[in-house]
N, C-alpha and C positions, 0 to 999 in steps of 0.2 A: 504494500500500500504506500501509495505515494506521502508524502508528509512536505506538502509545497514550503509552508509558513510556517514560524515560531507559532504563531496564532492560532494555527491548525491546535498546536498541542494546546492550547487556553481554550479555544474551543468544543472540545472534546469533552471537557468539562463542566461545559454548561457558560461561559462566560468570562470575562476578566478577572471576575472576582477568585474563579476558582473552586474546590472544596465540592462536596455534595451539594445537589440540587434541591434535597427535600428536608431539610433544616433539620439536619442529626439527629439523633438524643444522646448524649454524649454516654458512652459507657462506661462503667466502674472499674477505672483503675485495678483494683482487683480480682475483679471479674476478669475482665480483662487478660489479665496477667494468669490469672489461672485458666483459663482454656488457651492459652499460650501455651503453658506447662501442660495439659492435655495432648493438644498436635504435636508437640517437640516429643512429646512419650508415646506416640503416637508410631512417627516416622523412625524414632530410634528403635524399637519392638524389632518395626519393619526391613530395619536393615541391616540390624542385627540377624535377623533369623535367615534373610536372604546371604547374608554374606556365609553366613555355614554351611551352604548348599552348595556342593559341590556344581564346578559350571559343566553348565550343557545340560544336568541331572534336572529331570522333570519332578513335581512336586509327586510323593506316594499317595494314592488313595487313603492308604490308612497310615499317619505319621507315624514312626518308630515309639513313640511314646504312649502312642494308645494301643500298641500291637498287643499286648499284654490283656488290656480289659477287653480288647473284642475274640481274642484267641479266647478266653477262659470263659465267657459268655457265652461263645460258640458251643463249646467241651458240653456246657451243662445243661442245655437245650438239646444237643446232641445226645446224650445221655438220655434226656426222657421222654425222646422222642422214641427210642430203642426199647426203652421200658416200656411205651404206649402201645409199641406193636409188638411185643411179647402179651401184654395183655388184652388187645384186639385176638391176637390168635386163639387165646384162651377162654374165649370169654365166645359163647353163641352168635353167631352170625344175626345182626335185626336185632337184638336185645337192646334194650334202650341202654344197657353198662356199656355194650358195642358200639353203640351207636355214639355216648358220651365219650368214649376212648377214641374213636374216629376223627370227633371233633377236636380235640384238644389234641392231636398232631398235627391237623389243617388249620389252627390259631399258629401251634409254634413254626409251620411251615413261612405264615402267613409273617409272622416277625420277623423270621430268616430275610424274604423277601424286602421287611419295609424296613433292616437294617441295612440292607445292601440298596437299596436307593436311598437313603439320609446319607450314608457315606459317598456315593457316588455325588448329591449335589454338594455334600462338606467340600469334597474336593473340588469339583468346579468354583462353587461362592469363594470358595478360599482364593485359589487362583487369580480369579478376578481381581479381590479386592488388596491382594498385594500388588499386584500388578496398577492398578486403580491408585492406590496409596503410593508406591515405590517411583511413580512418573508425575507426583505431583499433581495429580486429577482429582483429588480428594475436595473437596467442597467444603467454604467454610457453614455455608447454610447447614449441614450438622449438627444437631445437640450433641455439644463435647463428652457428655456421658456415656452417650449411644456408642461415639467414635473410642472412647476409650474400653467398651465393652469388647467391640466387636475386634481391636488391634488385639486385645488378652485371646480372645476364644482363635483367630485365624493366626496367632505364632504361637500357638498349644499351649498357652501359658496358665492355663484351667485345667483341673478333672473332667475325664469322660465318664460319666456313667450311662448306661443303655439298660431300658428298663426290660421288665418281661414281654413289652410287645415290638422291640426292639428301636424304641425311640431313642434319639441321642437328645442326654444333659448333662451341659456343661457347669459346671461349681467350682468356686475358690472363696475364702473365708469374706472378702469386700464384697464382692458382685453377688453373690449369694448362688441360686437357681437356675438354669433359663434353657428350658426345651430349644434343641435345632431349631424346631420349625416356629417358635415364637421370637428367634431375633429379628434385631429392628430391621426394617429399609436403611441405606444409607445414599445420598447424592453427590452426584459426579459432577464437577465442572459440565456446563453446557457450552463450550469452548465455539460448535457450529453456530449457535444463538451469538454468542456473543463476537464474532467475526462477520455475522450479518448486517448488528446494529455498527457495528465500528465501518463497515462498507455505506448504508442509509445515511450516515455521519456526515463522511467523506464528501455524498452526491449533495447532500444542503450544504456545504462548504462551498461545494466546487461550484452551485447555484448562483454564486452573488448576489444573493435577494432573498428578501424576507416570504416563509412560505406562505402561498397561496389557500384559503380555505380548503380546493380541491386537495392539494398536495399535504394536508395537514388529515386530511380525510382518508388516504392513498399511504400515509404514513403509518396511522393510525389503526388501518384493515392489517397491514405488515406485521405490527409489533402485537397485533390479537392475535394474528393466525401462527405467531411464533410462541404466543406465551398459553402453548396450549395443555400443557401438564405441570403439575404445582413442583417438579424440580426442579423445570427449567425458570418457573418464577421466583423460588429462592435461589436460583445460583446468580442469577442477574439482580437478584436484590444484594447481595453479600457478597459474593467474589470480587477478588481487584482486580476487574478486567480492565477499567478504566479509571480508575481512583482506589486510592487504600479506603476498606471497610467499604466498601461497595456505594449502596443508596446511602449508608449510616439510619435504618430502621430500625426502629424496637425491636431485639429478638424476638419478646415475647409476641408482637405482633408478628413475626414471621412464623412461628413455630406452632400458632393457633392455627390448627386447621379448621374452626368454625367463623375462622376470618379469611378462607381462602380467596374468596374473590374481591374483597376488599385489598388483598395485597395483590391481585392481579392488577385489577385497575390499577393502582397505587404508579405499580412498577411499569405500566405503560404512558402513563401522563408525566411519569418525571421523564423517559427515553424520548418521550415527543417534545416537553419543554426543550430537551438538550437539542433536540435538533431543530427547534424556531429559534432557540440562543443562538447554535452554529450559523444558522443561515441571515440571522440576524446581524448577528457581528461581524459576518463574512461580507455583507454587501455593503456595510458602516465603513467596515476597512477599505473596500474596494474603491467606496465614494471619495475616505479621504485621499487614495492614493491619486484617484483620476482627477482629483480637484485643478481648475486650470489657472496657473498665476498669472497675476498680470494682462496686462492687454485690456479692451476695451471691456463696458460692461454685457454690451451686445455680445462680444465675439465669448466670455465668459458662461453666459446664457447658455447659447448653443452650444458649449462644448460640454455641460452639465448635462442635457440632453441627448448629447451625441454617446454620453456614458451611461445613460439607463437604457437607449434603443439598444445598444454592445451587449448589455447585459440580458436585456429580452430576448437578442437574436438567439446568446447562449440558451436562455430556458425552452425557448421555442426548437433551437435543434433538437433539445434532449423532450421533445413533444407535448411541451406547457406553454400555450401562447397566452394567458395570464397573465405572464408578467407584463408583455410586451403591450398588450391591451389598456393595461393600469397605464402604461405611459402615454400611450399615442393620446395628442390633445384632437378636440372637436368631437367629432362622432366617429371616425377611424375605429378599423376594426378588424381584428383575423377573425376567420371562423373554419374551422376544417372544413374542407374539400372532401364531399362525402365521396365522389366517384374516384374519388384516388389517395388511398389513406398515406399520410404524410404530407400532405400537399396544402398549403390552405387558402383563401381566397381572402386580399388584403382591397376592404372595401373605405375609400378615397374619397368622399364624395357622391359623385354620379361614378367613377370611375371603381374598376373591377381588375384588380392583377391575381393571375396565380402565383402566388409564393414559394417556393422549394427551398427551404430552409438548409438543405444541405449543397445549396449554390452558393457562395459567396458572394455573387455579384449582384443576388435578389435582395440583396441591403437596400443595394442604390433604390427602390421603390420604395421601400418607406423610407429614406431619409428626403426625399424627393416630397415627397406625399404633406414629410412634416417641416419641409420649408428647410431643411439643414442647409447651408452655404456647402455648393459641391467642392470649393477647394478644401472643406473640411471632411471630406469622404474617405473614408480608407481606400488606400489603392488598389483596386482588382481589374481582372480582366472584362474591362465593358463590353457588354452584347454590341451587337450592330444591331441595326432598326432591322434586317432580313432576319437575324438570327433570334429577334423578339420574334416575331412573326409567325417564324416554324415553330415557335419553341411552344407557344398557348394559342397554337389553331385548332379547330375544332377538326 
């Protein structure tokens, strides 16, 4: 991504001033500082545990440290399942004894099974989330407690125990309890979200002008059809994609999910303020730079003018004739060109030009149009009266 201007990076931020855009609440220092000591315990666990593993060596299904409790688990299941069908053999075919010894091999069959897929996803979620954590993808949008749960359970740093129907729980004297299947969710940088908005940025930057309702509407559809799952709206709320401590929001407003959609909004009307600031400041700065010194107050005039039609041509290439419209004085007017999209019809008057915005030399009609002094025309290659002719004959 290009980075034209020092400005660009002021921009980005919503403004001169800087800082977050939605008036922080400033965090407790100690809080603070202790889900600091969290992530840092977090990332050490992680790379501690990685650097032990031998390289190339893919992660075991079952870690060396639980090999123990799921060997001896197996054994004793194993054992009465042996016992259940010595005493199915013994026992009359249909008899309801029969019948209850049938069952209770197809329970423990049945735990076999639903310990060999708990272990099978331990190992994948594990995987992941080292991997996820080890690159830096780890999301501050996290309750630091959750993150410090789940760094203990994925570098084995808990008890396994597996119950009679082959459920995995993990336990350690601080954390207490917690079934496989009852750990938390955890959230990922949403890295593609946040390479979108910084691109959206960029184009109201590169606009020179302040957005247009349409374009503020266009912006708006964008940043809803992006903020469509609640972890892609806490990672854009908290991550420092663009500023340290992200929005700077209330966790606890982040972390109620009975305020979910209030922090949706939230987090789309600060991403739209930033980019009416960019586009705001972008064309302030433009104007100051274009400002013309000196010389008469007339020839002053028009060159003030000659820099907002520059700046409309631009929005009008990129296919918003909006801006260009707010400029042009009297009744002057683009309107698309329905039978030829891209094209648009620049109405003069009594007078009717087609316009092709990605001609250079279709200026010269509207400055023509708005009275500009031609030796104030940027230099192109002027049509000839033949070459107008061919060009918007019917």
């Amino acid at each position: 991504m290009a980075l034209e201007t020092k400005q660009y990076l002021t921009d980005l931020s919503g403004g001169a001033g800087g800082g977050n855009f939605n008036n922080p609440n400033a965090v407790d220092p100690k809080v603070k500082l202790r889900e600091d000591q969290i992530k840092q315990a977090n990332n050490d666990r992680v790379n501690n545990y990685l650097d032990k593993m031998p390289e190339g060596v893919p992660l075991a299904k079952v870690p060396p440290k639980y090999k123990g409790d799921v060997q001896n688990w197996a054994f004793n299941k194993k054992s009465e399942i042996a016992k259940l069908k010595i005493a199915i053999n013994n026992s009359e075919a249909g008899s309801p004894q029969n019948l209850q010894y049938r069952k209770q091999v197809q329970e423990l069959e049945g735990a076999f099974e639903n310990l060999n897929n708990q272990m099978t996803n331990f190992h994948s979620y594990k995987d992941e989330y080292l991997n996820t954590s080890y690159e830096g993808n780890l999301s501050d949008a996290n309750n630091p407690a959750k993150v410090d749960l789940l760094g203990q359970v994925y570098t084995d740093q808990m008890n396994m125990i597996i119950d009679d129907s082959g459920n995995l729980v993990f336990a350690n004297g601080e954390a207490g309890m917690v079934k496989f299947n009852d750990l938390p969710d955890y959230t990922v940088k949403d890295n593609a979200a946040a390479g979108e908005i910084l691109n959206m940025n960029e184009q109201a930057f590169k606009s020179k002008a302040p957005l247009s309702k349409g374009q503020e509407q266009i912006y708006r559809l964008k940043l809803n059809k992006m903020m469509n799952n609640r972890d892609t709206v806490k990672s854009m709320a908290m991550d420092d994609f663009i500023m340290e401590g992200g929005l700077g929001l209330p966790r606890e407003f982040i972390f109620d999910n009975s305020r979910s959609e209030e922090l949706r909004e939230t987090v789309v009307n600060s991403y739209l303020d930033m980019f009416k600031n960019t586009a705001l400041d972008s064309y302030n700065t433009n104007q100051s730079k274009g400002a013309f010194k000196g010389g008469t107050a007339s020839s002053r005039k028009y060159s003030a003018r000659l820099d907002n039609i520059n700046t409309g041509w631009e929005a009008l290439g990129q296919g918003d004739p909006s801006v260009l419209n707010r400029t042009l004085s009297g009744n002057d007017e683009l309107v698309p060109l329905e039978e030829e999209e891209g094209l648009y019809t620049y109405y003069n008057g009594s007078k009717q030009t087609v316009i092709d915005p990605n001609d250079p030399n279709d200026i010269q009609f509207i400055l023509s149009g708005q009275n500009i002094p031609d030796d104030m025309w940027p230099k192109t290659n002027k049509p000839t009266y033949n070459e107008l002719i061919d060009k918007y004959k019917e």
